[in-house]
C-alpha positions in Angstrom: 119.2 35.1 170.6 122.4 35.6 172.0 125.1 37.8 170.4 128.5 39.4 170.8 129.8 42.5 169.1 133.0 41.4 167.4 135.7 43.8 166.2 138.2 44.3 163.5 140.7 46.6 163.1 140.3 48.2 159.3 144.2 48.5 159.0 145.9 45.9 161.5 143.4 43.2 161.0 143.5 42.3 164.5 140.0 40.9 165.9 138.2 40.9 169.0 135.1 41.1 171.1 133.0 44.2 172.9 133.2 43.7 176.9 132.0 47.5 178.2 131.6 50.3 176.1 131.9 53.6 178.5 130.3 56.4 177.1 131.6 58.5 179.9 135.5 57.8 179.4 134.3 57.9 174.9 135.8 54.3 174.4 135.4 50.6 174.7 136.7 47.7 176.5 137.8 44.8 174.1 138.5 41.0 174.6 139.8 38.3 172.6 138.3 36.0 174.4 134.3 35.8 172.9 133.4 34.2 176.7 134.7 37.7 177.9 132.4 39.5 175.6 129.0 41.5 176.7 126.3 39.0 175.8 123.3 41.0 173.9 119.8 39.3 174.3 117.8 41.8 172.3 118.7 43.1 169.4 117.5 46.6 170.4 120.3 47.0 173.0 123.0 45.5 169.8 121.5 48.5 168.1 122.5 51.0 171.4 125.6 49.9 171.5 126.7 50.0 168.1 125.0 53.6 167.5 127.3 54.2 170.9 130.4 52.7 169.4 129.8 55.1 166.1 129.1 58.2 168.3 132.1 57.9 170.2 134.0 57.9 167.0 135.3 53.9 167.3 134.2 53.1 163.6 136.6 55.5 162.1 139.2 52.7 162.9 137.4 49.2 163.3 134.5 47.6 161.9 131.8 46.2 164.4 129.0 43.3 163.9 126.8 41.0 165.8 127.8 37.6 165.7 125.7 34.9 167.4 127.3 32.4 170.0 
């Protein structure tokens, strides 16, 4: 299994991909490039980061998923 965490932005539409999420500095690091993105090999660590991503308030404004590559 390999997967990315894609992104879309609920009002702009615009897409990308997960590359770091820093839970020191409260945000993420996007990509548009999917060979850019964090790989995820286990889907317990997908499950981390997008508990992470919600935490740190980055679902008020974008909608994540897994997609494989």
């Amino acid at each position: 299994m390999n997967k990315v965490i894609k992104w879309t932005n609920k009002y702009s539409n615009e897409q990308g991909y997960v590359m770091t999420v820093k839970k020191a500095d409260g945000h993420f690091t996007n990509t548009y490039e999917v060979s850019e993105a964090k790989v995820f090999t286990r889907q317990a660590d997908i499950t981390k980061a997008m508990n992470l991503l919600e935490t740190m308030g980055e679902t008020e404004n974008n909608v994540f998923e897994a997609v494989e590559i």
